[in-house]
C-alpha positions as CSV (number, residue, x, y, z in Angstrom):
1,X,55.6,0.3,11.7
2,X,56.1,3.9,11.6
3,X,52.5,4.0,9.6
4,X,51.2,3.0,12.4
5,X,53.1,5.4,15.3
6,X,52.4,8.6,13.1
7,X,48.5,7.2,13.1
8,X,48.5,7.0,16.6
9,X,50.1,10.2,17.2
10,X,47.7,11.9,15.5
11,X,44.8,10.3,17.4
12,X,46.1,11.3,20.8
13,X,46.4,14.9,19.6
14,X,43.0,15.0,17.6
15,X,41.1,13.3,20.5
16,X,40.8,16.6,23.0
17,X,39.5,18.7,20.2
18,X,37.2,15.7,19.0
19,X,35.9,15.4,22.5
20,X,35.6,19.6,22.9
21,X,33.0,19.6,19.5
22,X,30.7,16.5,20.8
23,X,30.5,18.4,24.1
24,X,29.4,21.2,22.7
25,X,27.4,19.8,20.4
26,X,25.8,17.4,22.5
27,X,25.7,20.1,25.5
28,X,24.5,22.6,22.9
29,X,21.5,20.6,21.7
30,X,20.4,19.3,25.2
31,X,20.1,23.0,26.3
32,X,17.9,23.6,23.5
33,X,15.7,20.7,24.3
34,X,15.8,22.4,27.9
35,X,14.6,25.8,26.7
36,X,11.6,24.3,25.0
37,X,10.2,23.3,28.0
38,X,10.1,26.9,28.8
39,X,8.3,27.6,25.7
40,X,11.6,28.8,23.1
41,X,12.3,26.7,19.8
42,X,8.1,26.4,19.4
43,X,7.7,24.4,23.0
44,X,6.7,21.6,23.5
45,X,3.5,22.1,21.8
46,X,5.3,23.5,18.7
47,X,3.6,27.1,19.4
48,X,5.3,28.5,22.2
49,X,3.2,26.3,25.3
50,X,6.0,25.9,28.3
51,X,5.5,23.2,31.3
52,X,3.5,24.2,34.1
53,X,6.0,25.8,36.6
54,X,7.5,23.8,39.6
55,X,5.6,20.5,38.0
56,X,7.9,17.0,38.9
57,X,9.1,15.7,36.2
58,X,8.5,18.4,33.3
59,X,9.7,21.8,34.7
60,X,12.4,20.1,36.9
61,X,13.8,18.6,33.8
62,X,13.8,21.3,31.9
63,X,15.5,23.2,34.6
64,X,18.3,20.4,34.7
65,X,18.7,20.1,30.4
66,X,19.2,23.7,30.6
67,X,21.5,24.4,33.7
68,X,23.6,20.8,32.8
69,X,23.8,21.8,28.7
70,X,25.1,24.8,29.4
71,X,27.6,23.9,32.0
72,X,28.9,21.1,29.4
73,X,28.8,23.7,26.5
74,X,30.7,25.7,28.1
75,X,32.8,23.4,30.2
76,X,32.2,24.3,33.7
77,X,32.1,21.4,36.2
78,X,32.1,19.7,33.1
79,X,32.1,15.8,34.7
80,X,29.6,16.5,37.1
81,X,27.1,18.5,35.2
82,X,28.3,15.5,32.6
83,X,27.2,12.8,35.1
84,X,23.8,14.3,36.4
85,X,22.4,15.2,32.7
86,X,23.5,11.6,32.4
87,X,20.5,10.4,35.1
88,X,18.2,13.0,34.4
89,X,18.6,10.7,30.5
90,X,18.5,7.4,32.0
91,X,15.0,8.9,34.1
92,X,13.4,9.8,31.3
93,X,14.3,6.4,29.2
94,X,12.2,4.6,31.1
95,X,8.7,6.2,30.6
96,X,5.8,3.9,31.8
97,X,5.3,3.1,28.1
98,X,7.6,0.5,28.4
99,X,10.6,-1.1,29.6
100,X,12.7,-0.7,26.1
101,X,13.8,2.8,24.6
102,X,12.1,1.8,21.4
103,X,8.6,0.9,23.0
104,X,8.8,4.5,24.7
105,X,10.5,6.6,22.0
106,X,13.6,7.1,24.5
107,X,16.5,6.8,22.0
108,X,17.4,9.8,22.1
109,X,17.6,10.0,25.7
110,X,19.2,6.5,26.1
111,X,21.8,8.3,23.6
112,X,22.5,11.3,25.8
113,X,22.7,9.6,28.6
114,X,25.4,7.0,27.1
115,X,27.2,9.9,25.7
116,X,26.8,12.2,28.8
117,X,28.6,9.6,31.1
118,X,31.6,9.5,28.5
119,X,31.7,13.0,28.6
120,X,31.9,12.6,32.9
121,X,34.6,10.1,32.5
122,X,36.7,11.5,29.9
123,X,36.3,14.9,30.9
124,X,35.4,18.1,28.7
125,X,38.6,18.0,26.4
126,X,39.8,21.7,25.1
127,X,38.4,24.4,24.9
128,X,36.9,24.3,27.9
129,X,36.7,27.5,30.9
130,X,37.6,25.2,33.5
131,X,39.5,21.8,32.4
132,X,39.1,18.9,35.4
């Protein structure tokens, strides 16, 4: 019994600081996927070539991967920049390829948008600027 009650005791204290890392990972590499649509990490090309500016979807959604990673990064309005890089994920799942993630290459976005609206619901963990 007590096996069990010092296991769960250190769950609930490793949990924030497990929660903190993936939202600043996950924030962290959802910025960076932002910034190459403005032409940083090679692109979206792989040589430097940006979106055309004020274009709907492309520059919008790199304006929104960029402004929502690094609010989650750095835990600012965490749940709400959390919840709307979650939509901006589920919008880009379904590309006119197909309805599935697989017949459109959208796992990774069907990913980040899962883990984006955990993120909303659980909130940023420690570490954050602004906890709430």
């Amino acid at each position: 019994m007590s096996l069990w009650t010092s296991q769960a005791h250190v769950d609930n204290r490793l949990a924030p600081v497990v929660l903190a890392a993936v939202r600043v990972v996950v924030g962290f590499l959802y910025l960076s996927r932002g910034l190459q649509g403005f032409g940083l990490f090679g692109g979206i090309d792989g040589v430097g070539g940006a979106v055309d500016l004020w274009t709907w979807p492309d520059f919008w959604g790199s304006a929104l991967e960029v402004a929502g990673g690094g609010l989650v990064v750095l835990g600012l309005c965490t749940r709400t920049a959390a919840f709307v890089s979650s939509g901006v994920m589920a919008y880009a799942v379904h590309a006119p390829m197909g309805l599935l993630p697989l017949q459109n290459m959208g796992e990774q976005a069907a990913l980040l948008s899962w883990v984006f609206l955990l993120i909303a619901v659980l909130g940023p963990g420690r570490f954050a600027l602004r906890r709430g």
